[in-house]
TIDREN-893994 format. One line per 3 residues: number of its first residue (from 1); for each residue x, y, z of N, C-alpha, C. Coordinates in nm, 3 decimals. Example, Ala and Ser with C-alpha at 12.3 -4.5 7.8 and 13.67 -1.06 7.14 Angstrom:
BEGIN
1 = 1.319/-0.569/0.780/1.230/-0.450/0.780/1.320/-0.330/0.780; 1.285/-0.225/0.708/1.367/-0.106/0.714/1.290/0.003/0.787
This chain:
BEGIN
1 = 1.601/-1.969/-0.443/1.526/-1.872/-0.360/1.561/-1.730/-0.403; 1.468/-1.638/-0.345/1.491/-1.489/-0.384/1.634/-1.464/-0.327; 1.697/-1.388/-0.400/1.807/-1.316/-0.306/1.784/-1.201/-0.194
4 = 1.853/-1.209/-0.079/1.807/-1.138/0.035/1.802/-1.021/0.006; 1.642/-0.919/-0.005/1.653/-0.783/-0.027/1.612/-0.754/0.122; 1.668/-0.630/0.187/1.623/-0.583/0.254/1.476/-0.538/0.297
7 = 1.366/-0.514/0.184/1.217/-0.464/0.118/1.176/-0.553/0.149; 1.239/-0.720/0.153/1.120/-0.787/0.082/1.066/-0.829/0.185; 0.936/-0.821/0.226/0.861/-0.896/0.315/0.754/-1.012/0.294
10 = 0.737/-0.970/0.185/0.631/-1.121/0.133/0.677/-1.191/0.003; 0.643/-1.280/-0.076/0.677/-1.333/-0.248/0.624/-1.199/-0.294; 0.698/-1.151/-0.364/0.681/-1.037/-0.451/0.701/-1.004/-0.590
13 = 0.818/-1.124/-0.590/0.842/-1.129/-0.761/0.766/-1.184/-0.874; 0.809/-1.082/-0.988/0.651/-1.146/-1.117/0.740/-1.180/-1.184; 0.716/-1.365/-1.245/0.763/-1.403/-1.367/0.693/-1.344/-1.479
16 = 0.738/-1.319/-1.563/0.692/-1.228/-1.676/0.644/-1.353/-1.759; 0.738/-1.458/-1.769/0.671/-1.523/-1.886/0.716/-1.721/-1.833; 0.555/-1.753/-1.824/0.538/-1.882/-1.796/0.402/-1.935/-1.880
19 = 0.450/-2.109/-1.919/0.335/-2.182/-1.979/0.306/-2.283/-1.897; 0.186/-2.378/-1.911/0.141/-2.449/-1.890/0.203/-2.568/-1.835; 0.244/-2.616/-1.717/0.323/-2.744/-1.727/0.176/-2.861/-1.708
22 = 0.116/-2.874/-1.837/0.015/-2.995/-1.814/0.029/-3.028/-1.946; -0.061/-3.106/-1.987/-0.068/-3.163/-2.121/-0.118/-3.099/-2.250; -0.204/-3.002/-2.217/-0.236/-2.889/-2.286/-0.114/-2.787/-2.380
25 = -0.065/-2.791/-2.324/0.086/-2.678/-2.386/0.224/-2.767/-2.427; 0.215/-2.862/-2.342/0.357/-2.955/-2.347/0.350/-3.088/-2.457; 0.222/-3.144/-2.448/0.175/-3.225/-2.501/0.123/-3.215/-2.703
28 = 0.012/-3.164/-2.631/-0.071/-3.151/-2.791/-0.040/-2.990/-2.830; -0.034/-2.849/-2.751/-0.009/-2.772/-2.827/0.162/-2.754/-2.902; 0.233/-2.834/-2.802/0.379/-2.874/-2.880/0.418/-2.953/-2.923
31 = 0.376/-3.103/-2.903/0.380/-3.228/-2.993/0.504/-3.213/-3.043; 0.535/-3.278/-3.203/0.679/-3.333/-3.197/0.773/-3.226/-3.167; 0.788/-3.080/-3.192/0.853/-3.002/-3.220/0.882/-2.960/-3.057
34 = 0.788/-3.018/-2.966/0.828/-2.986/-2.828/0.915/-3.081/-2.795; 0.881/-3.212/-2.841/0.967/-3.353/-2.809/1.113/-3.305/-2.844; 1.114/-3.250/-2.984/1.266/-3.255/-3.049/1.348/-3.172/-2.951
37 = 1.256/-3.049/-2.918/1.346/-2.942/-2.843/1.429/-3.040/-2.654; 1.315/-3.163/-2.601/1.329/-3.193/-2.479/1.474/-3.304/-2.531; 1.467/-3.393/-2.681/1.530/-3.449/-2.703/1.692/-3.392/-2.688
40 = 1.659/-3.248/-2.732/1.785/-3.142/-2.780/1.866/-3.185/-2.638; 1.826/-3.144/-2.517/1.869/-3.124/-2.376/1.897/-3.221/-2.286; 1.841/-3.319/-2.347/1.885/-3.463/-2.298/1.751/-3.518/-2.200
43 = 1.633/-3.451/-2.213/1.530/-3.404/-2.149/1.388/-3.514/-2.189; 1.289/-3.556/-2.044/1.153/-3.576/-2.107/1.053/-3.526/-2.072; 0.950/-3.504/-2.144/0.825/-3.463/-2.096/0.759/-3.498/-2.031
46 = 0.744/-3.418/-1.938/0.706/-3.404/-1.790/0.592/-3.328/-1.768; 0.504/-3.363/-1.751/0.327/-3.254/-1.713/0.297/-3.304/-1.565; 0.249/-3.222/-1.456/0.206/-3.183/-1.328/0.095/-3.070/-1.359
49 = 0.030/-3.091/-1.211/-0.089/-2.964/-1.196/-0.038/-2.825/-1.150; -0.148/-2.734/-1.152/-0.142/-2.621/-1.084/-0.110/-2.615/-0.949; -0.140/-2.707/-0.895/-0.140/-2.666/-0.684/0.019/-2.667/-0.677
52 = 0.088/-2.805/-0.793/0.243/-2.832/-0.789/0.293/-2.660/-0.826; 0.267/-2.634/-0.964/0.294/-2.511/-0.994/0.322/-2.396/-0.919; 0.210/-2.384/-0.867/0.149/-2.259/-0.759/0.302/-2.249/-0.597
55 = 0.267/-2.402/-0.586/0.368/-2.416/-0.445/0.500/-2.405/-0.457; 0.525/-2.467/-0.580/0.683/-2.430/-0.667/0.754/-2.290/-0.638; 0.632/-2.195/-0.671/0.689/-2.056/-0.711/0.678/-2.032/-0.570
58 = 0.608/-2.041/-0.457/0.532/-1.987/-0.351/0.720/-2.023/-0.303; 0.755/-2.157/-0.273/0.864/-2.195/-0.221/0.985/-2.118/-0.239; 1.009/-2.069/-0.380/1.108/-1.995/-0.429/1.086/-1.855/-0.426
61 = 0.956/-1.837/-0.355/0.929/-1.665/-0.308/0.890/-1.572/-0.433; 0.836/-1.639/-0.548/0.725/-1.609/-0.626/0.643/-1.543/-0.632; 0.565/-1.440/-0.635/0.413/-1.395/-0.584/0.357/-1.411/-0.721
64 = 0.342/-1.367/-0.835/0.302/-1.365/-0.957/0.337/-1.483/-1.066; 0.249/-1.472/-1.164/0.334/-1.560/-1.259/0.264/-1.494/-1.413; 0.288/-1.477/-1.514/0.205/-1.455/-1.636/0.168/-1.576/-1.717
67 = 0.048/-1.629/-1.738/0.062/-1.734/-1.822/0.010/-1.747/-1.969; 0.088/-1.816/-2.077/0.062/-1.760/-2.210/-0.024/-1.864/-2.295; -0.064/-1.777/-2.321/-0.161/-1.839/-2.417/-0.089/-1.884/-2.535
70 = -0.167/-2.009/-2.658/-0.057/-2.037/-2.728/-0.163/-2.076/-2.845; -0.149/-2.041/-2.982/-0.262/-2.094/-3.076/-0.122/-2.093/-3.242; -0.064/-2.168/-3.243/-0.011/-2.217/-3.341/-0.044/-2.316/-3.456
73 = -0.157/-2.274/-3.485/-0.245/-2.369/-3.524/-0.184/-2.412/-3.665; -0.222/-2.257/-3.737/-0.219/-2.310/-3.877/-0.054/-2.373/-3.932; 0.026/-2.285/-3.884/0.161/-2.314/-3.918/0.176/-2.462/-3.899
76 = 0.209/-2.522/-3.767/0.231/-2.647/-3.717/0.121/-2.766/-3.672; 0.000/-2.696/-3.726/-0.118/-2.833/-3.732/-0.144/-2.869/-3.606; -0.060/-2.826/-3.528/-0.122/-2.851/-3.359/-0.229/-2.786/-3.291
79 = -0.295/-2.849/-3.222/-0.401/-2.743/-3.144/-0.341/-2.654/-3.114; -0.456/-2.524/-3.050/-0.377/-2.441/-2.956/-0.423/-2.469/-2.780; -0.370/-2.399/-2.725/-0.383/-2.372/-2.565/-0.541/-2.299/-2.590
82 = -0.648/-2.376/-2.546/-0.779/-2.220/-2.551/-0.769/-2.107/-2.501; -0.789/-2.012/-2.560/-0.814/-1.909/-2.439/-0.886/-1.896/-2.325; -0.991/-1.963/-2.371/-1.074/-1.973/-2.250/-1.027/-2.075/-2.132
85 = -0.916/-2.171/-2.182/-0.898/-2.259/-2.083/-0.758/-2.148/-1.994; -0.675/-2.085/-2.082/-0.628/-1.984/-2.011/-0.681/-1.912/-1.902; -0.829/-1.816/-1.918/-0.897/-1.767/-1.864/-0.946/-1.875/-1.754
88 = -0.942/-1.994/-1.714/-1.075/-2.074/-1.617/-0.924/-2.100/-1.520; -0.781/-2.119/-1.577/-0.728/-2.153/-1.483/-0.651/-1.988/-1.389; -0.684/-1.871/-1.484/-0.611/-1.781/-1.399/-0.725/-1.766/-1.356
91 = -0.886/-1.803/-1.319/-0.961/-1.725/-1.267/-0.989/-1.821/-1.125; -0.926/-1.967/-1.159/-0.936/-2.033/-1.006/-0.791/-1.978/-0.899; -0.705/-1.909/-0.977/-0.602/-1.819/-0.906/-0.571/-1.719/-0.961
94 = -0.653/-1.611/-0.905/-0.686/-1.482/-1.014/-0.556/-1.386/-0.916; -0.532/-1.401/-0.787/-0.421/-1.361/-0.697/-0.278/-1.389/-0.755; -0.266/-1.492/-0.853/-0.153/-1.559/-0.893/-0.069/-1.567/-1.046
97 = -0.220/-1.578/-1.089/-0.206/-1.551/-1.220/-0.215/-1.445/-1.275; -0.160/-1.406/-1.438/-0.212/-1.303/-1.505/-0.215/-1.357/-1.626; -0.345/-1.385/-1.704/-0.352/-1.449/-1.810/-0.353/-1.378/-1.911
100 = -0.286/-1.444/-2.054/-0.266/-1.369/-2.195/-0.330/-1.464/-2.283; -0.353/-1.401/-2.378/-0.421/-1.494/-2.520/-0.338/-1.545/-2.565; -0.354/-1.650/-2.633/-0.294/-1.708/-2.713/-0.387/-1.682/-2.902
103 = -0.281/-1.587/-3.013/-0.409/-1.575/-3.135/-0.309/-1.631/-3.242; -0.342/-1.651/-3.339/-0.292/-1.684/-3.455/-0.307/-1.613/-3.558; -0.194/-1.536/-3.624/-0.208/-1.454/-3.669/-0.288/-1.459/-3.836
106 = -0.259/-1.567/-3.828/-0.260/-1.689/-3.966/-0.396/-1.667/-3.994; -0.484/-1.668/-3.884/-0.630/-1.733/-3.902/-0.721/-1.612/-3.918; -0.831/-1.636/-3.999/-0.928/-1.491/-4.077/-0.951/-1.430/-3.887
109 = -0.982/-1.490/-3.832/-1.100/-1.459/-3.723/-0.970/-1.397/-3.599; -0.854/-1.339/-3.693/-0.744/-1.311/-3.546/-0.768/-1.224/-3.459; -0.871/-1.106/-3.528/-0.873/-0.944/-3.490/-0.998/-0.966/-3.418
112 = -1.080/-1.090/-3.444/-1.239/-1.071/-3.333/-1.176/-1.182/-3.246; -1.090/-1.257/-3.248/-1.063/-1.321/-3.136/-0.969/-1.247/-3.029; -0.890/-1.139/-3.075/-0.819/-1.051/-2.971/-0.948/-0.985/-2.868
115 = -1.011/-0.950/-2.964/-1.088/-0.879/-2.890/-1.165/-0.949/-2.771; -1.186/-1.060/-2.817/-1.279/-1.165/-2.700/-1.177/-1.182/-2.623; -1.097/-1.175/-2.591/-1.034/-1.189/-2.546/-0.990/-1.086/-2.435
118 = -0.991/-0.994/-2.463/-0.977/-0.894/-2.360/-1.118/-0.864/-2.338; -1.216/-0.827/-2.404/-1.373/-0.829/-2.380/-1.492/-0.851/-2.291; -1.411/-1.032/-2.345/-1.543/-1.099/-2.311/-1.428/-1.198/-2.146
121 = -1.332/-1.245/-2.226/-1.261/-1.346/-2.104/-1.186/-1.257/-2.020; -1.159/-1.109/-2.010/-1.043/-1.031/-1.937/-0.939/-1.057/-1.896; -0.862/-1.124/-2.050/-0.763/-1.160/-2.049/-0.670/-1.017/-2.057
124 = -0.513/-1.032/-1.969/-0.428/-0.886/-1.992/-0.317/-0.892/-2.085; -0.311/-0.920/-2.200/-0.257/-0.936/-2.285/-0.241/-1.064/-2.411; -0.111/-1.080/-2.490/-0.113/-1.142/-2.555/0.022/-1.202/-2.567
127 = 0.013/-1.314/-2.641/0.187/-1.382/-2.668/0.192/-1.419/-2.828; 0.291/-1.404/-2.855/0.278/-1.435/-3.013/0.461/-1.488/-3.018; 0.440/-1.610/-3.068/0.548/-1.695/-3.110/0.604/-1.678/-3.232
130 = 0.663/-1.592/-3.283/0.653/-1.608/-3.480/0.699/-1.712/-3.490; 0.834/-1.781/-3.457/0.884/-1.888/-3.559/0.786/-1.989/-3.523; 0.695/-2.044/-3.428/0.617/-2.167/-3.445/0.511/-2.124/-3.526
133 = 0.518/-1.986/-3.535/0.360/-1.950/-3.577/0.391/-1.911/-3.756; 0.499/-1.880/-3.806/0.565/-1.898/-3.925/0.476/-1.743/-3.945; 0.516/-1.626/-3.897/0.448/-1.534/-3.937/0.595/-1.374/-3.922
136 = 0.585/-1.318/-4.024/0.692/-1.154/-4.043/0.578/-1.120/-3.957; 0.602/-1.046/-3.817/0.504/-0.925/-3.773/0.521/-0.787/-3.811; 0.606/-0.768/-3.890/0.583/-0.658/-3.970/0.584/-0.629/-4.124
139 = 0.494/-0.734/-4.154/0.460/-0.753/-4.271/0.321/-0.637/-4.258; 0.226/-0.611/-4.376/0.158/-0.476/-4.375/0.020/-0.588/-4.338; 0.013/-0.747/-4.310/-0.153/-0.776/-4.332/-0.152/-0.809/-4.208
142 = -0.073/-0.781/-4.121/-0.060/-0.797/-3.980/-0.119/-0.699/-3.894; -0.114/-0.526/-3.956/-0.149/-0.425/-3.914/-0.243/-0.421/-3.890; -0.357/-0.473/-3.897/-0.481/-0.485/-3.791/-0.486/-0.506/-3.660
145 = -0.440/-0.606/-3.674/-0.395/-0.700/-3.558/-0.353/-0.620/-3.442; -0.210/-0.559/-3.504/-0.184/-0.436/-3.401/-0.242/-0.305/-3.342; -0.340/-0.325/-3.443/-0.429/-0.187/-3.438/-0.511/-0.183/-3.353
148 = -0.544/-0.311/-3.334/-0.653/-0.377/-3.279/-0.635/-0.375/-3.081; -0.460/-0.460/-3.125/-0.437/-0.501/-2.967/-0.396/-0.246/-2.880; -0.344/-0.218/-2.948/-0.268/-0.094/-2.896/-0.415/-0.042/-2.880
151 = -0.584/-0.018/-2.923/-0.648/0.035/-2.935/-0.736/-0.080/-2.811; -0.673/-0.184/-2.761/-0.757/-0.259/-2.636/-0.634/-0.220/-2.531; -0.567/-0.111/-2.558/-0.499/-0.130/-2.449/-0.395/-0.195/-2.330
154 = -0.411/-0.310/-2.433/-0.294/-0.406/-2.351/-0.185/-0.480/-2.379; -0.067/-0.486/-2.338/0.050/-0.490/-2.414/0.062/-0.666/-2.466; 0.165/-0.708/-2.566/0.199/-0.831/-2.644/0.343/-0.860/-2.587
157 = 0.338/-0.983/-2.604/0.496/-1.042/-2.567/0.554/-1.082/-2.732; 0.649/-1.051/-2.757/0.713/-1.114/-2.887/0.777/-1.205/-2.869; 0.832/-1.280/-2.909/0.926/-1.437/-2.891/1.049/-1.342/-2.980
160 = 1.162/-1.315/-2.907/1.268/-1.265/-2.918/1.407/-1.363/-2.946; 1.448/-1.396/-3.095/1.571/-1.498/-3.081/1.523/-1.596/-3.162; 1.629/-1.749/-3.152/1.579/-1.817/-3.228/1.508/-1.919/-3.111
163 = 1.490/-2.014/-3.150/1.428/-2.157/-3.073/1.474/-2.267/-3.063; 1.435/-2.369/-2.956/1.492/-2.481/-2.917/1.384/-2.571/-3.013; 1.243/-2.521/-3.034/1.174/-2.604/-3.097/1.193/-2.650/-3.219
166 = 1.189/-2.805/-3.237/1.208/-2.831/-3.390/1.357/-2.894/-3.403; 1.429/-2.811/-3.289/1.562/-2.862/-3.274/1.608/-2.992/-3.294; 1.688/-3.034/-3.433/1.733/-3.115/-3.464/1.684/-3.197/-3.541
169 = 1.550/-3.164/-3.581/1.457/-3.235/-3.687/1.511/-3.225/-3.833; 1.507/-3.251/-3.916/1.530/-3.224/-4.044/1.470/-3.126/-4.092; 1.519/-3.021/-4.154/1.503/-2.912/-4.175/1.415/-2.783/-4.050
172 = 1.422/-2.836/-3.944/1.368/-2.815/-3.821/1.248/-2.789/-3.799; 1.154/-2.901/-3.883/1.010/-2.955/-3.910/0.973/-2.791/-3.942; 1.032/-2.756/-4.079/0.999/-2.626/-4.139/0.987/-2.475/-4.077
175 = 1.026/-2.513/-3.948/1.042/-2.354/-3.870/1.125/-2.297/-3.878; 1.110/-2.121/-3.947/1.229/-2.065/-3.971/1.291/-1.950/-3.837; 1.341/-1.954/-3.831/1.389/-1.876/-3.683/1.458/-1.722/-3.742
178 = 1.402/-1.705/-3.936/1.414/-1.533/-3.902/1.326/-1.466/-3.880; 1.232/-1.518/-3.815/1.095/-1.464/-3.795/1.093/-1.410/-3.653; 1.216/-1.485/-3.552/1.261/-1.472/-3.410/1.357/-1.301/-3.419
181 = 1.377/-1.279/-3.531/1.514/-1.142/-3.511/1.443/-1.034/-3.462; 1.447/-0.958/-3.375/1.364/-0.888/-3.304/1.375/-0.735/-3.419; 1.448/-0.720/-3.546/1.448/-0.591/-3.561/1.303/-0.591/-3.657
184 = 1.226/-0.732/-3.685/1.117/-0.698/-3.747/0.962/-0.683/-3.623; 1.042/-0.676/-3.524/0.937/-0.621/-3.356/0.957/-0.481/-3.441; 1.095/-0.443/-3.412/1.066/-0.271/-3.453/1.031/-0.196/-3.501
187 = 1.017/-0.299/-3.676/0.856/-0.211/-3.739/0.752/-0.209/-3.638; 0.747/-0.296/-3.600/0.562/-0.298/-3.514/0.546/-0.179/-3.404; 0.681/-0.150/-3.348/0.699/-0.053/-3.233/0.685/0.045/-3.311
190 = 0.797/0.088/-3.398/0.793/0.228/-3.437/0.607/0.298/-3.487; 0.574/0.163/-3.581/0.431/0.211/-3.595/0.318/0.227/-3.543; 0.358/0.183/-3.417/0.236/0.158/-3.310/0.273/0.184/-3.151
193 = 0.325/0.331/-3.138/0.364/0.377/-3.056/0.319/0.381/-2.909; 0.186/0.363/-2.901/0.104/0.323/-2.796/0.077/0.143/-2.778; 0.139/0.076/-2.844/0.142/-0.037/-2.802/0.236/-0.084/-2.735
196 = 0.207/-0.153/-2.610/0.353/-0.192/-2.508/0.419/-0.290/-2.539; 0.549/-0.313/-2.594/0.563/-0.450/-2.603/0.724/-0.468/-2.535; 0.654/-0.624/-2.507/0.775/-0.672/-2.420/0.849/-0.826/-2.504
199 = 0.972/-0.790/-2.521/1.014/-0.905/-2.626/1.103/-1.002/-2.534; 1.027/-1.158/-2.524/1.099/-1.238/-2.441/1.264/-1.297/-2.549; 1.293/-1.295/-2.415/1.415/-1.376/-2.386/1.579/-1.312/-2.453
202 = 1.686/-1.289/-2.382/1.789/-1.208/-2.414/1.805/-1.284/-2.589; 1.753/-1.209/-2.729/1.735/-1.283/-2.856/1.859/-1.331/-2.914; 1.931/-1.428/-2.840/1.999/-1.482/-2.922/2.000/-1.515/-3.082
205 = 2.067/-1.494/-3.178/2.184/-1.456/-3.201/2.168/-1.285/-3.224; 2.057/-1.222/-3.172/2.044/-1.077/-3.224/2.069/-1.008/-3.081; 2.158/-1.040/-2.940/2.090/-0.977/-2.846/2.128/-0.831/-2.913
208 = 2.251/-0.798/-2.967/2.280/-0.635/-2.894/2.134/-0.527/-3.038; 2.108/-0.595/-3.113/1.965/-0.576/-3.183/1.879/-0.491/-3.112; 1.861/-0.589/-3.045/1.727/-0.620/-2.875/1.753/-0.531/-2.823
211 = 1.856/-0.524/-2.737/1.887/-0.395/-2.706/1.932/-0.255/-2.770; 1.953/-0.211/-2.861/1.946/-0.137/-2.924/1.803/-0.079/-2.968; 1.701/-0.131/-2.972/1.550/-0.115/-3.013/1.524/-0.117/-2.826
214 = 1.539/-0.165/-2.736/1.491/-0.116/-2.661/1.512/0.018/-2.569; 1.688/0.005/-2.603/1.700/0.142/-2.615/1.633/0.254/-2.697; 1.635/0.242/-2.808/1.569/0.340/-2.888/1.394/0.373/-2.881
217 = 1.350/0.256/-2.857/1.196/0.254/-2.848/1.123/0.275/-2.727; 1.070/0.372/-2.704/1.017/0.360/-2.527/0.951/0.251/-2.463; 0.874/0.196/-2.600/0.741/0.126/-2.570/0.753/-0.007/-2.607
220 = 0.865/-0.042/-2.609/0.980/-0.197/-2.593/1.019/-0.222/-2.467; 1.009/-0.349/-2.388/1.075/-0.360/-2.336/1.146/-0.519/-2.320; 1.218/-0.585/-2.253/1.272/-0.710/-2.297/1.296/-0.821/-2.121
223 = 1.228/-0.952/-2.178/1.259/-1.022/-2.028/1.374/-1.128/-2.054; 1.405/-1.157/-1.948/1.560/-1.281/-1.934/1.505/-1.416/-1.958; 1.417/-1.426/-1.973/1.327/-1.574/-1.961/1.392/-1.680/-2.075
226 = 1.433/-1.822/-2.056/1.439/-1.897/-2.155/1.593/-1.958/-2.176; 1.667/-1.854/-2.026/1.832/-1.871/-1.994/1.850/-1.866/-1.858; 1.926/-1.952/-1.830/1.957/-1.962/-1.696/2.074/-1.817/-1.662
229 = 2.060/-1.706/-1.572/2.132/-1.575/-1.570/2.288/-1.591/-1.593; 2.351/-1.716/-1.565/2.467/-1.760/-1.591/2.540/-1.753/-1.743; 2.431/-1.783/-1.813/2.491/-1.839/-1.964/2.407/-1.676/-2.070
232 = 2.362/-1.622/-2.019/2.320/-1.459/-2.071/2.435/-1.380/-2.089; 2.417/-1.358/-2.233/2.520/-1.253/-2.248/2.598/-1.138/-2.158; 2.722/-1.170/-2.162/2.768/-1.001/-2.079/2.714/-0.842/-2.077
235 = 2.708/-0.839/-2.225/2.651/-0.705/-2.260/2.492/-0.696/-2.199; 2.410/-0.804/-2.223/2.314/-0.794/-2.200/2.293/-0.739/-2.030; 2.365/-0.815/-1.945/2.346/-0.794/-1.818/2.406/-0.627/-1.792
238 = 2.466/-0.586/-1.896/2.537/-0.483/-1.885/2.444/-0.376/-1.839; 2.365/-0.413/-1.948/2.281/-0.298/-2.028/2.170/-0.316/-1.893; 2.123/-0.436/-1.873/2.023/-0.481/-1.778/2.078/-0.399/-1.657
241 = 2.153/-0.359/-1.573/2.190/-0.308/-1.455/2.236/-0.159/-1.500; 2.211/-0.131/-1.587/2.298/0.033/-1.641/2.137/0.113/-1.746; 2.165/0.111/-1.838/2.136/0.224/-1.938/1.947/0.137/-1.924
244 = 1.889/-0.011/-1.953/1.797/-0.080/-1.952/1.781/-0.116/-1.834; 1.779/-0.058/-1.676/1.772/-0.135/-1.570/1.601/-0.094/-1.534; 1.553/0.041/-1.622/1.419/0.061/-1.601/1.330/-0.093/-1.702
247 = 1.394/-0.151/-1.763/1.285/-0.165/-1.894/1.351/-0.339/-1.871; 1.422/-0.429/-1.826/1.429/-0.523/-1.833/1.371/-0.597/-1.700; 1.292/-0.752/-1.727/1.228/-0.839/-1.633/1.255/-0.944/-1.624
250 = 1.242/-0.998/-1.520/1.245/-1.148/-1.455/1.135/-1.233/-1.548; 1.200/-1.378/-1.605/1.104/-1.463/-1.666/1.189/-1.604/-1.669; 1.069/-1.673/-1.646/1.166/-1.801/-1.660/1.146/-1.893/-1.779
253 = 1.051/-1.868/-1.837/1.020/-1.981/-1.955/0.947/-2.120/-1.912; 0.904/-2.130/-1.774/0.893/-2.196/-1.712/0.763/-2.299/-1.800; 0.759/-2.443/-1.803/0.846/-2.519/-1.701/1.009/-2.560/-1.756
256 = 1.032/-2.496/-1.868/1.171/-2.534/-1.932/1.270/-2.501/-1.855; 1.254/-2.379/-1.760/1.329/-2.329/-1.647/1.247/-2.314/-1.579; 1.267/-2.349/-1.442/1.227/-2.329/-1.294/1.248/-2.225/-1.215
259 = 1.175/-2.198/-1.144/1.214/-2.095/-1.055/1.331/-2.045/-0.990; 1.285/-2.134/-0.904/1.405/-2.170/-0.799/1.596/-2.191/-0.866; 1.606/-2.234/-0.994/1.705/-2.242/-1.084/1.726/-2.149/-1.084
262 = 1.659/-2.071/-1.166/1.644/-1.904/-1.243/1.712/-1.819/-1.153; 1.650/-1.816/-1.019/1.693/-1.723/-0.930/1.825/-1.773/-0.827; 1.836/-1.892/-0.848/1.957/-1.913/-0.798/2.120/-1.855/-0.899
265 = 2.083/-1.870/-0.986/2.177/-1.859/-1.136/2.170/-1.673/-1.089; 2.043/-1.573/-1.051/2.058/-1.483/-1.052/2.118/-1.396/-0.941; 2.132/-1.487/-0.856/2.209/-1.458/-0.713/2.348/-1.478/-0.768
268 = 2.395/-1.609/-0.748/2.527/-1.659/-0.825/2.584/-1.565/-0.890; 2.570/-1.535/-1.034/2.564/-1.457/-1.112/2.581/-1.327/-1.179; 2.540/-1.248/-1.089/2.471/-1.113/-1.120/2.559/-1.064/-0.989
271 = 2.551/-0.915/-1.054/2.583/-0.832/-0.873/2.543/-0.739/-0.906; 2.413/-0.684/-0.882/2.352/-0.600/-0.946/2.322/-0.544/-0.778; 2.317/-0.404/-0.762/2.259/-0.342/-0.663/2.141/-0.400/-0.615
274 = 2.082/-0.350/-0.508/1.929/-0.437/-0.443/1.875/-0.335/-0.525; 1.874/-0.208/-0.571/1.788/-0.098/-0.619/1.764/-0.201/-0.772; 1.864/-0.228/-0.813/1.851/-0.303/-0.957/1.749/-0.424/-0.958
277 = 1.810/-0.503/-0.895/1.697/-0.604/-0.797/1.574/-0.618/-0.798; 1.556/-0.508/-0.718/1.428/-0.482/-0.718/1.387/-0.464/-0.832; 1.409/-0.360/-0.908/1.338/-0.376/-1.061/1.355/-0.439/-1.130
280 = 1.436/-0.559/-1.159/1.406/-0.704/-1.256/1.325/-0.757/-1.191; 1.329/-0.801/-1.055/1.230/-0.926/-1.041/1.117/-0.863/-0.997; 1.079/-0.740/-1.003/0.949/-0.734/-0.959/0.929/-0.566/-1.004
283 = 0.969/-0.463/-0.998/0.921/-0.354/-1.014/0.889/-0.308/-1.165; 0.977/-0.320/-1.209/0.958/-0.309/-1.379/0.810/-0.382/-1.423; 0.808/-0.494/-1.404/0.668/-0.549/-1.439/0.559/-0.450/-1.369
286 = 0.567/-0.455/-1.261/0.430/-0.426/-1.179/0.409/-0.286/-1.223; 0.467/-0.179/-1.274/0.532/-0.083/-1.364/0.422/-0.119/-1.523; 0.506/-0.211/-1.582/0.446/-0.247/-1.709/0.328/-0.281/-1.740
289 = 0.264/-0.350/-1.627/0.109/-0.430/-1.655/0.045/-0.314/-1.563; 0.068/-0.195/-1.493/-0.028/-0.124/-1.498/-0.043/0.005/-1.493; 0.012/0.022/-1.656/-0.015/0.122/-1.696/-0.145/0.143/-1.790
């Protein structure tokens, strides 16, 4: 459950970064490389609906959730998440959701599918995985791409760190995890200064990186998602309640982490002022998505 703020009168908190717990994302857009990662944890795959979803977060005092789009196509041969199926389920809970694209950077059609995307489906952003998606984002044939999203206005999530996916496969079914080091986000920031970006998850093995670029970069910012608040670096939380307490968010990675977990680990855990509080689990975002 939320920890007791004095403010809080209704679910107020926004997960920054959640996928699909159905068959769509868990299933066919992650296939073996999702299996290996559930194998990693001692874990099986598990798919439920939205109403489960929805009541989950509602219970643990939730109000928001972001959900990501996912198109890893070319790299790992798997479908992707549609966008449009993104778009049909935040629009049967448009109060609840906030939906992002899922693009591939890989594919000719990346820069007219961003656009449909905010366009045509009014989707509010984007997610981009490099290591499943096997792509440098600051390589120079990428720069459209960015040109594209900072000139629609709406900010990208980076996959910050390495991954559980692939975990333990032989040669880790070819995914390289230096594609996860967040200092090649910082080309993309430094050059694209009006683009917002928010890089999930404290990037193991690069956090003090992460933070260092989010220090330095205005238009960086970084969520906890993908760790239970317990097992997160010291420094990180450091920085999170001190010098980064404007620029860091609540995320769970969900369904790999749960809510209700997440925020228990962050009660436990943490002793962060209610002023701090307040801006991880909810102000910083509501801050970020509408500007």
């Amino acid at each position: 459950m939320l920890p007791v703020l004095e403010e809080q009168r209704e679910p107020r908190a926004v997960d920054v970064h959640a996928h699909q717990p159905t068959a769509e994302f868990l299933e066919e857009a992650g296939g073996e490389m999702m299996r290996d990662a559930a194998r990693k944890f001692g874990t099986a795959i598990e798919t439920w609906d939205y109403d489960a979803m929805r009541e989950e977060y509602r219970e643990a005092g939730v109000g928001r959730a972001v959900l990501l789009g996912w198109d890893a196509e070319t790299n790992t041969g798997n479908p992707p998440v549609p966008n449009d199926y993104v778009a049909e389920v935040r629009d049967e809970s448009p109060d609840f959701f906030v939906g992002f694209g899922g693009v591939d950077p890989l594919k000719d059609d990346c820069v007219e599918e961003a656009i449909r995307c905010v366009e045509d489906l009014d989707l509010s952003g984007f997610k981009f995985q490099q290591i499943a998606q096997g792509f440098d984002p600051s390589a120079p044939e990428h720069e459209p791409l960015w040109g594209t999203i900072a000139d629609l206005g709406v900010p990208v999530v980076f996959h910050g760190g390495s991954s559980t996916l692939g975990a333990g496969a032989p040669g880790g079914r070819g995914l390289k995890i230096k594609y996860g080091n967040p200092m090649l986000i910082d080309d993309v920031a430094a050059a694209h200064p009006d683009l917002r970006i928010l890089i999930a998850h404290p990037a193991f093995p690069w956090e003090r990186e992460q933070l260092a670029i989010c220090q330095q970069k205005g238009n960086v910012y970084m969520d906890l998602s993908g760790w239970l608040p317990k097992y997160v670096d010291d420094q990180v939380l450091h920085y999170a309640g001190t010098v980064l307490k404007d620029k860091v968010m609540f995320g769970t990675d969900y369904p790999m982490i749960r809510p209700e977990a997440w925020l228990d680990s962050f009660e436990r855990h943490t002793a962060f002022p209610e002023a701090v509080q307040r801006k991880i689990l909810w102000e910083n975002a509501e801050a970020f998505f509408e500007r």
